[in-house]
N, C-alpha and C positions, 0 to 999 in steps of 0.2 A: 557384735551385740548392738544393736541399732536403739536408737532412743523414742522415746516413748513419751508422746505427749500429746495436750488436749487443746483445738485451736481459738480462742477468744479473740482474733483478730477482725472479724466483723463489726462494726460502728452498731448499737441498740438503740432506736428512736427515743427509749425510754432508759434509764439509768436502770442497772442490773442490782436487785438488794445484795449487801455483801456476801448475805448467807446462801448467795447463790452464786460466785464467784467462784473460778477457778482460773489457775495459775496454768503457764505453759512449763511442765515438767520434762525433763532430759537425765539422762546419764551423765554425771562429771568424771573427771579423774577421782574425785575423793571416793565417789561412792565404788569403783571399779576395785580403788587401793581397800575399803571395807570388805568388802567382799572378798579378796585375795588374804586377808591378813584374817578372818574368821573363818578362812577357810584355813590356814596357815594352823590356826590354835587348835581349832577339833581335830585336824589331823595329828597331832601333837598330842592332843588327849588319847585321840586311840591306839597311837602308837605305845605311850605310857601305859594302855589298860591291858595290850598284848603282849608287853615287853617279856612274860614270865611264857610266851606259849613261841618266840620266835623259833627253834628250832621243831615244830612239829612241821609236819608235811602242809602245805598249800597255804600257810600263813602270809605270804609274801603275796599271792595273789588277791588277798584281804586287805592288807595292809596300801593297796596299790589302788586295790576300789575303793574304798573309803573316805580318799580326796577327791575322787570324781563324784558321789554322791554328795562331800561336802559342797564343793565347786558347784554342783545344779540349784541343791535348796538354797543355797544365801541369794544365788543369780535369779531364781524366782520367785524368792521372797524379797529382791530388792525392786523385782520388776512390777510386781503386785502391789508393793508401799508405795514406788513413784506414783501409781492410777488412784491411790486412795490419797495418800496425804496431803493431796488439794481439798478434801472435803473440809465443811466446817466442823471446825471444833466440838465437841461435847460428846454424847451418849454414839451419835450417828458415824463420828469418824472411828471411833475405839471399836465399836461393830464392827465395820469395817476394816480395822487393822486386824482383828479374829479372824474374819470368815476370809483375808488375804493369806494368812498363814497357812490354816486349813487348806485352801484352795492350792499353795502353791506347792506345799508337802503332798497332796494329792498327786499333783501333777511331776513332781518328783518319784513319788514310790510309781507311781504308771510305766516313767521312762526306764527305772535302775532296776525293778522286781524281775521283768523279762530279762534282761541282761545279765542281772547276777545268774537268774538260773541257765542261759545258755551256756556262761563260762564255768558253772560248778559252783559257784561260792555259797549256797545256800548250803552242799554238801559238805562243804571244805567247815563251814561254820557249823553246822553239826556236831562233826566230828571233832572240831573244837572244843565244844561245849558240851560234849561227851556225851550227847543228847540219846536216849534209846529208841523216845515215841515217835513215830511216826510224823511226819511233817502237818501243820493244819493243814487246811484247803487254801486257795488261793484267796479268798475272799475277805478270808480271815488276818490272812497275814498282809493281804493291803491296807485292812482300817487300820492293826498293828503298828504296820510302817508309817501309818499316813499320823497317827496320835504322835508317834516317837519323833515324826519329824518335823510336825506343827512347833512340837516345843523349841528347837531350834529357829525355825524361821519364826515363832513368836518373839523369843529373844530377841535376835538381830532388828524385827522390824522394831521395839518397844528401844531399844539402845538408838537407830536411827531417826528415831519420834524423836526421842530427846535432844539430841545433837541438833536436831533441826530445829527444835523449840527455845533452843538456848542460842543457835546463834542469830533467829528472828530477834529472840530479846537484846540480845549484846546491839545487833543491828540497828533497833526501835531505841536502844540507850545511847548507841555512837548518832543519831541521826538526830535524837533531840538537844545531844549537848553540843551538834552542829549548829541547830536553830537557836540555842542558848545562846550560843558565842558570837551567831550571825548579828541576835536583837540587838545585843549587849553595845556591837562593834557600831552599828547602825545609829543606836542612841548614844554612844559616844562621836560617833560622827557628827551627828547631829547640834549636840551640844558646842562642837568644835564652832561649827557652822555659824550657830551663833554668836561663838564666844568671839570669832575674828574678826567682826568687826568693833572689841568694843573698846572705848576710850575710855582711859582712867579718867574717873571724878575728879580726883585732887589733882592730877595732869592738868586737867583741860580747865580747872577753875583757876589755879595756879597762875596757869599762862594766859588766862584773860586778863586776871588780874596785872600780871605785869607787863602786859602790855599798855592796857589804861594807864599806870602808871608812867609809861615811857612814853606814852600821845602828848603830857604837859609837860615833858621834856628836850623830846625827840620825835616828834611826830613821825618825818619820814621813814624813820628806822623801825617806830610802830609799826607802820603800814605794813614796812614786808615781814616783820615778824607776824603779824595778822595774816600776810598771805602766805606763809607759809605754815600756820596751822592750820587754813583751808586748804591746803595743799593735802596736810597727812587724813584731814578729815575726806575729803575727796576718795583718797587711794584707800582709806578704814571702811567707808560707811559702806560702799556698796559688793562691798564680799561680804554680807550678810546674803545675798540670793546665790551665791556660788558653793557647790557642793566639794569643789577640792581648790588645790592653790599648788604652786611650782615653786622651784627654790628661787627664781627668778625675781618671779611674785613679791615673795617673802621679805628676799633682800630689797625691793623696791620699796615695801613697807616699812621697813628698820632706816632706810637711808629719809624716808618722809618725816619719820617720827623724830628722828634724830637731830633732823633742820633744824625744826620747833626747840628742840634743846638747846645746840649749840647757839641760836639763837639768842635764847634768854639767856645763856652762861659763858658770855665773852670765848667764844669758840669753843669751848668745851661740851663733850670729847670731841679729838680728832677722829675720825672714821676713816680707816682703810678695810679696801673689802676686794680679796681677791677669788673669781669666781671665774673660772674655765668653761669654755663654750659649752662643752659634755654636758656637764653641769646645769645650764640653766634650765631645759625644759623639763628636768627630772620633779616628779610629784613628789609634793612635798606636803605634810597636813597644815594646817592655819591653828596659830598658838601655840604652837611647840616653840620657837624661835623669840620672835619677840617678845617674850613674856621672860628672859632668859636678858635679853639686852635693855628691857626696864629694869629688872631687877639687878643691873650693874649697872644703870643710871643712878637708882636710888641706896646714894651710902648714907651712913651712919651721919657722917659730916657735914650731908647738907649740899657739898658740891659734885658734880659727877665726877668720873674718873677721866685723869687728861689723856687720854685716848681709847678706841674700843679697835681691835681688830680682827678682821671675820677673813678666817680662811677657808675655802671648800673644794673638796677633793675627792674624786671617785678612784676607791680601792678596792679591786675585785667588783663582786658583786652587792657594793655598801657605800653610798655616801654620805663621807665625813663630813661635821659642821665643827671649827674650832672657833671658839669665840673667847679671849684673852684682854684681860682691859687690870688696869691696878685695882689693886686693892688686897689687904692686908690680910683679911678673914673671908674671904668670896665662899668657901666653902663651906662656910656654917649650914647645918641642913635648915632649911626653914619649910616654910607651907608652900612657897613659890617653886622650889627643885621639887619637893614633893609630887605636885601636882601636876609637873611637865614630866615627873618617871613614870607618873600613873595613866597619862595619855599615853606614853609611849606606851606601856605595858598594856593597854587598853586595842591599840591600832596594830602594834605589829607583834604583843608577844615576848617572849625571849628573844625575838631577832633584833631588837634595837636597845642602847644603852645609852645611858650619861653619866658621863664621868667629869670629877671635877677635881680638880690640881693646881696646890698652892706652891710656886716657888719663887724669891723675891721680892715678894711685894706685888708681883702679879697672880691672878688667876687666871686657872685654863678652862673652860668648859667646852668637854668633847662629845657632840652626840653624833651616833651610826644609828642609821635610817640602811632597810631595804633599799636598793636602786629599783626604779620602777619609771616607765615613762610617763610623763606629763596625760593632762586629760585631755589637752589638744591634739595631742602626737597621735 
């Protein structure tokens, strides 16, 4: 059975109207297994409609033709829909799915009417049918066969329409809840984008503030506290033109911002940050992370926690970020955990998590990210 199709691969100087478009048609598996399996059923029915005549004479040679007639009309009423069902929709294709039936039951009763009568079965079905009149003429018994078998290959083509008009739609519904999800993920990137480089208000006015303070005290120790909030400003400001970041990145971010702290807070927190070579060129989004280790800056009490520790580790195909610092109640949900699950769940989905665990007097906060290589890599 060889496929059957129409060639639109020539370039048009001018854009083709849709209503004039046609697609390149083939034969699949599916449409082969359709055809076998409706062919499958009608033989099934005739076998059920002869079941009371199985022991007369020649019944088995009926029963034997009847899938090779099934077997023609669905093959050429399948071959007939693939030429039409490129047409456009409306009044024009539905004609044309009629005058395909017609046409192909025609050309069905053409090839089996000869054959039945070489082999007998016109006689055998007679005598079946306990018939006494004399047989029509030939001409007659083709429109006959050809009405009785429109109706079948009408069927099959009108169930094939449908099949194919629902999996367009499922199609045009899986394709736009792709561009849905694409826009969504794009303007949450986007937002991200933004968002990394920004410095808290009350951070950055805080730590002006006490550094003034410390210039009519301590000037020199000013100064480097002053350089080292242009330091975090430095490594903050200019990933606003960057479209992604590395855990590398990140942790250089967290260690900037953290100077500025320990800073103003007699070395508080200690930072340990252990981070494996694998590890660092892996893409990592901007604002998942530090917005996690502010919010374990900022306690209740006023002072940070005496130490933060960041450990990262590639597990299968996931790296882990564990980030553990004291504190009593870390896990309370607030808007802060909120809004780094909803980036997650924004970026990667179900495939990434945060989890958060109190035991001690410490908390744990664990987030799994996809593994994925860096944007330089």
């Amino acid at each position: 059975m060889s496929a059957v199709s129409v060639d639109t691969s020539q370039a048009l100087p001018v854009p083709v109207p849709p209503a004039t478009r046609y697609r390149s048609i083939r034969v699949t598996r599916g449409h082969v297994v359709a055809v076998l399996l409706a062919t499958l059923v009608t033989s099934v029915l005739d076998l059920a409609y002869l079941f009371d005549k199985l022991g007369k004479p020649g019944i088995w040679k009926i029963i034997a033709f009847e899938p090779i007639v099934s077997l023609l009309i669905f093959t050429s009423a399948l071959l007939a829909w693939l030429v039409v069902a490129a047409e456009p929709s409306g009044r024009t294709r539905w004609s044309m799915l009629v005058a395909a039936s017609v046409v192909s039951a025609a050309l069905t009763a053409a090839v089996t009417m000869p054959i039945a009568s070489a082999v007998g079965i016109d006689q055998v079905w007679q005598a079946l049918m306990e018939k006494t009149k004399p047989m029509p003429p030939e001409w007659l018994r083709f429109i006959g066969n050809t009405v009785h078998l429109s109706i079948y290959a009408f069927l099959f083509i009108v169930a094939a329409q449908n099949v194919r008009q629902r999996s367009a739609t499922q199609r045009a519904v899986l394709s736009a809840q792709r561009a849905q999800a694409t826009i969504a993920r794009e303007v949450l990137e986007a937002r991200l984008i933004a968002m990394q480089a920004q410095v808290e208000p009350r951070f950055l006015f805080d730590s002006l503030v006490d550094i003034e303070t410390l210039y009519r005290k301590d000037a020199p120790q000013a100064a480097e506290d002053l350089d080292r909030l242009i330091t975090y400003l430095r490594v903050a400001l200019p990933r606003l033109r960057e479209a992604g970041s590395t855990i590398e990145a990140e942790i250089d971010l967290v260690k900037a911002y953290l100077a500025v702290v320990t800073s103003l807070h007699a070395g508080r927190p200690a930072l340990s940050v252990t981070l494996p070579n694998d590890c660092r060129p892996a893409r990592f989004y901007p604002m998942l992370f530090l917005p996690l280790v502010q919010r374990a800056v900022r306690q209740p009490s006023g002072e940070p926690p005496a130490s933060i520790r960041v450990g990262i580790s590639r597990i299968d195909n996931q790296v882990v970020t564990v980030l553990r610092f004291d504190d009593a109640a870390g896990c309370a949900d607030d808007a802060e955990l909120a809004r780094v699950r909803e980036r997650l769940a924004g970026l990667y989905g179900g495939a990434a998590s945060l989890e958060c665990l109190e035991r001690d007097g410490m908390v744990q906060l664990t987030m799994r990210v996809p593994a994925a290589a860096g944007p330089d890599s």
